[in-house]
C-alpha positions as CSV (number, residue, x, y, z in Angstrom):
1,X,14.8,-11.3,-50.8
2,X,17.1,-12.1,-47.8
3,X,16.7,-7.9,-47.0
4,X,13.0,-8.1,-47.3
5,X,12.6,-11.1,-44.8
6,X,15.5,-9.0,-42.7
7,X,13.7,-5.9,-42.8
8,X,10.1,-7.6,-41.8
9,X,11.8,-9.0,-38.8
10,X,13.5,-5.8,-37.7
11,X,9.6,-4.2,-38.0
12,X,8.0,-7.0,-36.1
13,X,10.5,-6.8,-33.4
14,X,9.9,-3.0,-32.8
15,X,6.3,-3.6,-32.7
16,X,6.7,-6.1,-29.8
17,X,8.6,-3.8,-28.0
18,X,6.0,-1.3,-28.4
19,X,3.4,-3.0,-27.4
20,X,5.5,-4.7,-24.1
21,X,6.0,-0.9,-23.3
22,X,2.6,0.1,-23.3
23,X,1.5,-2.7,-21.2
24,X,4.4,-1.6,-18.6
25,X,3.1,1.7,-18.7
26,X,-0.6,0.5,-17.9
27,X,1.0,-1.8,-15.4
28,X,2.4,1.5,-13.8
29,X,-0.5,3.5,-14.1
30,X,-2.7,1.2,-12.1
31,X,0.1,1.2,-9.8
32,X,0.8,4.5,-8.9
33,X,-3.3,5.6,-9.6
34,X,-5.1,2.4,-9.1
35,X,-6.6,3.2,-12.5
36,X,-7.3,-0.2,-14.9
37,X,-6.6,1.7,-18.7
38,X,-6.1,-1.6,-20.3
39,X,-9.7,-1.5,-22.2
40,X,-10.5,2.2,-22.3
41,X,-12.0,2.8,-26.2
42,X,-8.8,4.0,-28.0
43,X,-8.8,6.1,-30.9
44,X,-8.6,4.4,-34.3
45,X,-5.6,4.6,-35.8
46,X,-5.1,8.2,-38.3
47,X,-7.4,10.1,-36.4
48,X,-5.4,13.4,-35.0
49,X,-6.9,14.1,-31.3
50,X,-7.7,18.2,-30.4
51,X,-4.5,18.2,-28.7
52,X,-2.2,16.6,-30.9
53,X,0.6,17.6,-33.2
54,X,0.3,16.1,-36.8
């Protein structure tokens, strides 16, 4: 039990940090570009994009 509530931490953790980067990199972007990304449509998620690897 102790490494399921361990685990679920670890996972929640690595999402914040995901998302704090993405907002640095929008922060950057508008920036460098003057370009607001923060509320462009993104795709959902599982769909593979033309130029994308899956």
């Amino acid at each position: 039990m102790n490494d399921t509530l361990c685990i679920n931490s670890i996972s929640y953790n690595i999402e914040r940090i995901g998302d704090n980067a993405i907002n640095i990199a929008e922060a950057a972007i508008y920036l460098i570009e003057g370009k607001n990304i923060k509320h462009w449509n993104k795709p959902e998620a599982g769909t593979l994009q033309a130029d994308s690897e899956g």
